[in-house]
C-alpha positions in Angstrom: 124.8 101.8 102.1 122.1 101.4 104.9 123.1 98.3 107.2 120.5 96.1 107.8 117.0 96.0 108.4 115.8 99.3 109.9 112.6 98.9 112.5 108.9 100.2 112.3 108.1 100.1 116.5 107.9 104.1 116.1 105.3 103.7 113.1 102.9 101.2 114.3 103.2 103.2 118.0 101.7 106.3 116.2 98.6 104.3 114.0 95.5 102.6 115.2 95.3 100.4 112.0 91.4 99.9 113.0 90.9 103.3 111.9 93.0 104.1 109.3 93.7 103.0 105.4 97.7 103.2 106.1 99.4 99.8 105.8 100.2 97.9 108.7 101.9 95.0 107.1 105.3 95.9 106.4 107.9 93.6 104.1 109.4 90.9 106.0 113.4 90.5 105.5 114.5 89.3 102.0 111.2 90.2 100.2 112.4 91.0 96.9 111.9 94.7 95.6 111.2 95.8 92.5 112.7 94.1 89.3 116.2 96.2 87.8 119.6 97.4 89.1 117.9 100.5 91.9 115.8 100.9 94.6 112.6 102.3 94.5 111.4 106.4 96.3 107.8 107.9 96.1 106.9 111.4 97.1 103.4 112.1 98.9 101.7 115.2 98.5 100.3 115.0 101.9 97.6 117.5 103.0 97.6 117.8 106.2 96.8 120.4 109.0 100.2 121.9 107.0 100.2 120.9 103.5 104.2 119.1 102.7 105.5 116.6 100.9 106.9 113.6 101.8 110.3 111.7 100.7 110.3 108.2 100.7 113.3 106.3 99.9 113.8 102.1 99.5 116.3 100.9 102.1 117.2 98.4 104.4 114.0 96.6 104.0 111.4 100.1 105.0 111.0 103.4 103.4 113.4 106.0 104.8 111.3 109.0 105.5 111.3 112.8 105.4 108.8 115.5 105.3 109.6 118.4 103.4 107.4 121.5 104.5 107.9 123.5 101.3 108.3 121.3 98.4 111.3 119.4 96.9 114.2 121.6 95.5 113.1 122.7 92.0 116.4 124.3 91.6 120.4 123.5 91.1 121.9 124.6 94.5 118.8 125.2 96.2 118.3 123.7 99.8 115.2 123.1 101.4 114.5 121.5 104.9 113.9 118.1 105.3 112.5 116.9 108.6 113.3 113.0 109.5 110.4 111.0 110.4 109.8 107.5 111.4 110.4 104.7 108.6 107.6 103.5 106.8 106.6 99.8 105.2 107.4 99.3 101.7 103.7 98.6 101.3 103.4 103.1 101.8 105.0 103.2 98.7 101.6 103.1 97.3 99.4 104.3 99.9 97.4 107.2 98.8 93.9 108.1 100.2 92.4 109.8 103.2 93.5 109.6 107.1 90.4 109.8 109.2 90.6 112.8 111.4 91.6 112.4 114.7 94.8 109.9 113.1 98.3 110.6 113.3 98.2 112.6 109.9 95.1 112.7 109.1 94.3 114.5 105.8 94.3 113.3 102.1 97.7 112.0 100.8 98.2 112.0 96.9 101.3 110.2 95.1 103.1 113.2 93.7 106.4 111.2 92.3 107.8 107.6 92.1 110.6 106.2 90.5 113.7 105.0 91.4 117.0 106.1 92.3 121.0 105.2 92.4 122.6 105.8 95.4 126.1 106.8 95.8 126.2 107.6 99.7 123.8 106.2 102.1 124.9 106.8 106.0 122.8 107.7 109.1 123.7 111.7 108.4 124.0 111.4 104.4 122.4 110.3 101.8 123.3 111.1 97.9 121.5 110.0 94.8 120.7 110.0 91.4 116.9 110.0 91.3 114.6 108.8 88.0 111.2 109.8 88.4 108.6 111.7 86.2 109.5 115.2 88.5 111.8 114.2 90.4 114.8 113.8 87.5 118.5 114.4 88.4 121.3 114.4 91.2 120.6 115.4 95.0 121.6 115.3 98.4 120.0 114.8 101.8 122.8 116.2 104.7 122.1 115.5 108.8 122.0 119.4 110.4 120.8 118.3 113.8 118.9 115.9 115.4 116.1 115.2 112.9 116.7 118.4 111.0 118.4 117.6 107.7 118.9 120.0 103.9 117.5 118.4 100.7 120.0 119.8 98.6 119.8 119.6 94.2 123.1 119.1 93.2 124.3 121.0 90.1 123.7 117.9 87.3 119.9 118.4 88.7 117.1 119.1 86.2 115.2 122.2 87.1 111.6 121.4 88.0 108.5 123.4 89.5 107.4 122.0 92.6 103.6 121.9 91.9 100.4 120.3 94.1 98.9 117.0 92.8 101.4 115.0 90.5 99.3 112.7 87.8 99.6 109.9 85.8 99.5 110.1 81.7 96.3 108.1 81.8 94.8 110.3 84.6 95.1 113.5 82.4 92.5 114.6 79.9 92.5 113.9 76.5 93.5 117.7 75.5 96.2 117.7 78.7 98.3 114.6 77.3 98.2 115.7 73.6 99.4 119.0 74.7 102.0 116.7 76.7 102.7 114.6 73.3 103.0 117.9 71.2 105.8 119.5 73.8 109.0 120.1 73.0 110.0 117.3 75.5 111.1 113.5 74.1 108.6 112.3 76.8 105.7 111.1 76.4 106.6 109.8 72.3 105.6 107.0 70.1 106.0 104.1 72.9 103.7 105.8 74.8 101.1 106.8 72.0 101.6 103.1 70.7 100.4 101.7 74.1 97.5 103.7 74.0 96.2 103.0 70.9 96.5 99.2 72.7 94.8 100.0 75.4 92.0 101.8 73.4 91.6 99.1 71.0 91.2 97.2 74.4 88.8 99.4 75.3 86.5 98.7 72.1 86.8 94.9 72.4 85.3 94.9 75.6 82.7 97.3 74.8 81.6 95.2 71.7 81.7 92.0 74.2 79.3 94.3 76.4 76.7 95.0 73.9 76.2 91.4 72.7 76.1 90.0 76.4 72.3 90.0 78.1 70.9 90.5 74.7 68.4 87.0 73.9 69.6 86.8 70.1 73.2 86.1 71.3 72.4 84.0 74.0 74.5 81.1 72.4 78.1 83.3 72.6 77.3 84.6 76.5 79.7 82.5 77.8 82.5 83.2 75.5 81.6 87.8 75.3 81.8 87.2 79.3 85.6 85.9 78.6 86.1 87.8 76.1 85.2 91.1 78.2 87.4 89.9 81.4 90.5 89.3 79.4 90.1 92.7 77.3 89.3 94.6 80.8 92.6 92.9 82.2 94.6 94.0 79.3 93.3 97.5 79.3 94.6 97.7 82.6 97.9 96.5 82.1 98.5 98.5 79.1 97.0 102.2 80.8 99.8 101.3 83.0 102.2 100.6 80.3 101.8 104.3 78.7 103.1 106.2 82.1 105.7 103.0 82.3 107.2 103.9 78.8 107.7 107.8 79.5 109.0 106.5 82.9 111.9 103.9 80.9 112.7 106.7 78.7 113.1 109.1 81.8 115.4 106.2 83.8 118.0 106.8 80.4 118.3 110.4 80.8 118.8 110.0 84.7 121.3 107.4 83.9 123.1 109.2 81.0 123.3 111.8 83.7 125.1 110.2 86.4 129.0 111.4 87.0 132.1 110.0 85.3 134.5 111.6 87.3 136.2 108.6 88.6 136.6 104.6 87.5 134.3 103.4 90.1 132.0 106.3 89.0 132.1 105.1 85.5 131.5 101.5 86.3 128.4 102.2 88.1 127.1 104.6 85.1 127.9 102.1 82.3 125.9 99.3 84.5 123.1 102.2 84.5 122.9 103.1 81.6 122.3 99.4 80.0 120.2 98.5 82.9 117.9 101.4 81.6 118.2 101.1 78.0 116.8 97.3 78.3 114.0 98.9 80.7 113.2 101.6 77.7 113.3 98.1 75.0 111.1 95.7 77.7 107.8 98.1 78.2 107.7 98.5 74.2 107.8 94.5 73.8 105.5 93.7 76.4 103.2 96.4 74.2 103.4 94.1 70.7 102.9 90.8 73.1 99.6 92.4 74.1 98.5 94.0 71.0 98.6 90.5 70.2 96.2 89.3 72.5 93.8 92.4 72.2 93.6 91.3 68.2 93.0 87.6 69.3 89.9 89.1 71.3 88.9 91.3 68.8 88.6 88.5 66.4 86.3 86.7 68.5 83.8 89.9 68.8 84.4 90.6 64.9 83.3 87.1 64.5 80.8 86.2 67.0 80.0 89.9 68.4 76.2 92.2 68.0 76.9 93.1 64.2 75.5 96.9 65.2 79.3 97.3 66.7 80.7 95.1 63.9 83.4 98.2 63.1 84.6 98.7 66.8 85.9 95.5 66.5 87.3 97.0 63.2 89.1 100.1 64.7 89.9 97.8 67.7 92.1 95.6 65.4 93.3 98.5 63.0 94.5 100.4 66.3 96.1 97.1 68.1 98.2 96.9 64.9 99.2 100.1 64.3 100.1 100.3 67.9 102.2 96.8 67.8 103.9 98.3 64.9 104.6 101.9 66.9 105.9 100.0 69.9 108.0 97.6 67.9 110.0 100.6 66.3 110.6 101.6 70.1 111.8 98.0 70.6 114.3 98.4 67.4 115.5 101.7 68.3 116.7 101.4 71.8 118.6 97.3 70.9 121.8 98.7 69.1 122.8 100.6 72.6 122.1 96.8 74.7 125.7 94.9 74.7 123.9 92.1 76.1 124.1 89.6 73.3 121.7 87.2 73.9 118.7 90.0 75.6 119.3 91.7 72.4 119.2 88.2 70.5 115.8 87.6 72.6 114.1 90.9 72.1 114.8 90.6 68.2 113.4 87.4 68.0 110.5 88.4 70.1 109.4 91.5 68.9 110.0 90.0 65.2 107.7 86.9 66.5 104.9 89.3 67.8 104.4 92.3 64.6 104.3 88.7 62.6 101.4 87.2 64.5 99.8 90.9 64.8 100.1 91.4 60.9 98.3 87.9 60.7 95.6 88.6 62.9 95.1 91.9 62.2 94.5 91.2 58.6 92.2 88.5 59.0 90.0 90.6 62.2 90.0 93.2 58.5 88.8 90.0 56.6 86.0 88.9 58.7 84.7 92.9 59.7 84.5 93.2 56.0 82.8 89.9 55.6 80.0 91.2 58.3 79.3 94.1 56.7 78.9 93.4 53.0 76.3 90.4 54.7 74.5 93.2 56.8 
């Protein structure tokens, strides 16, 4: 494992922060990473004068850096060269956007992967690990040739994968791109992520009924509360866009973690710890999907009650699709407990999840009741 903080003098040297969008203020030691058992990598698709891509790996405090001219190894036993390049701030694990010309890379950078990864050697000449990432799926290693030349090396428990420009999200494909994605023969995206979708668009309803009744003289007495009403759904559209690439993600982290070798005890050990820190990843982003369908069907009752009547059924599909996708992410929820041995998460998520499809079932029916109401009164 890495000792220490590693320094960024060699970064800042080659940035004039005045110009350009890259970070400048880098983690300070101690500031917590990301929640769960591993670290954290990201590959950038960086276009510069020579289009590569660059390997980012948590450690020590920065991102351990490398570019990689042609592309990560897309095959078991291939090698490809990885050139070592100054550390980076954690805050570059999200950096994507243009470098001015005339800036030390300047050209558009593009996250093409991120996830995390279990490592089982880190040194100053080798680095092995088990990554989790939507591409970047499987077992590799990174081996010192000379000076800052190294080989990116896919280990034989690798998945195969093509090394292709311009990595998205789920929610940044089009509508025909991700159904082809849910009709695949992969398991990922499934139902979670469908489920926080239908979330997210029943989101995406409430907020647009809030925005046809606001401005409009006849409703001038509910402004205040369709200008809440419209925040809160926007927030939670957000958060649960983000949830649909985080569920494929969870599901990806238990297939990396079923993965790792079991050669040895200690090998064993640090799979087991794996795979139950990933199977209660793959049960939270479901949960925190039936908390929120909840609050999208508290909203949509508002606009079903007090919204313009002329949208008075997009506050009925809004609550009809928060419920069903409660009830699609709960299943996820179910399925994934029975493979937690901790008692009392398991004990928690039960009583959650039961706790949530309860107060969605409520709600939903009674958003139904009053949308019914509105329209027999015309």
């Amino acid at each position: 494992m890495p000792e220490g903080r590693r320094g960024l003098g060699p970064y800042e040297a080659k940035r004039d922060f005045a110009q350009t969008r890259a970070p400048a203020d880098w983690s300070w030691p101690g500031r917590p990473t990301q929640p769960g058992l591993f670290p954290r990598f990201v590959i950038q698709e960086h276009h510069a004068r020579r289009l590569h891509w660059d390997l980012r790996l948590e450690a020590g405090g920065v991102l351990r850096s490398w570019a990689v001219p042609k592309g990560v190894p897309a095959r078991p036993g291939e090698r490809r060269l990885a050139v070592e390049v100054e550390d980076h701030p954690l805050d570059y694990m999200d950096f994507q956007g243009a470098i001015p010309p005339g800036n030390y890379g300047a050209g558009e950078v593009v996250i093409w992967d991120r996830g995390y990864y279990a490592p089982s050697a880190m040194t100053r000449d080798k680095v092995t690990f088990a990554a989790m990432g939507d591409r970047l799926n499987g077992a590799y290693k990174l081996v010192r040739v000379d000076g800052k030349n190294w080989l990116m090396i896919m280990l034989a428990d690798g998945r195969t994968l093509e090394v292709t420009p311009l990595a998205q999200s789920l929610t940044e494909l089009t509508i025909d791109a991700f159904l082809d994605k849910l009709a695949s023969s992969e398991p990922a995206p499934g139902g979670g992520s469908a489920s926080a979708l239908a979330v997210a668009t029943a989101a995406g309803l409430v907020e647009m009924v809030a925005n046809l009744t606001l401005g409009r003289e006849q409703f001038a007495a509910v402004e205040a509360d369709m200008k809440a009403v419209a925040a809160a759904a926007g927030g939670l559209r957000s958060e649960l866009a983000d949830l649909v690439s985080r569920d494929t993600e969870a599901f990806d982290q238990v297939m990396a973690a079923l993965r790792l070798p079991k050669g040895t005890e200690e090998e064993k050990t640090r799979r087991r710890e794996a795979v139950q820190a990933a199977n209660k990843g793959a049960a939270e982003v479901p949960l925190r999907v039936t908390t929120l369908a909840g609050e999208v069907l508290a909203l949509a009752r508002v606009v079903g009650e007090k919204g313009n009547p002329n949208a008075i059924t997009d506050a009925g599909v809004a609550g009809r699709l928060a419920l069903a996708g409660a009830e699609g992410a709960g299943l996820n929820v179910r399925i994934n407990l029975p493979g937690i041995k901790d008692e009392e998460f398991r004990h928690r998520a039960e009583t959650e999840v039961g706790r949530n499809l309860d107060l969605a079932t409520k709600t939903g029916a009674e958003v139904a009741a009053i949308v019914e109401r509105r329209m027999t009164q015309g």
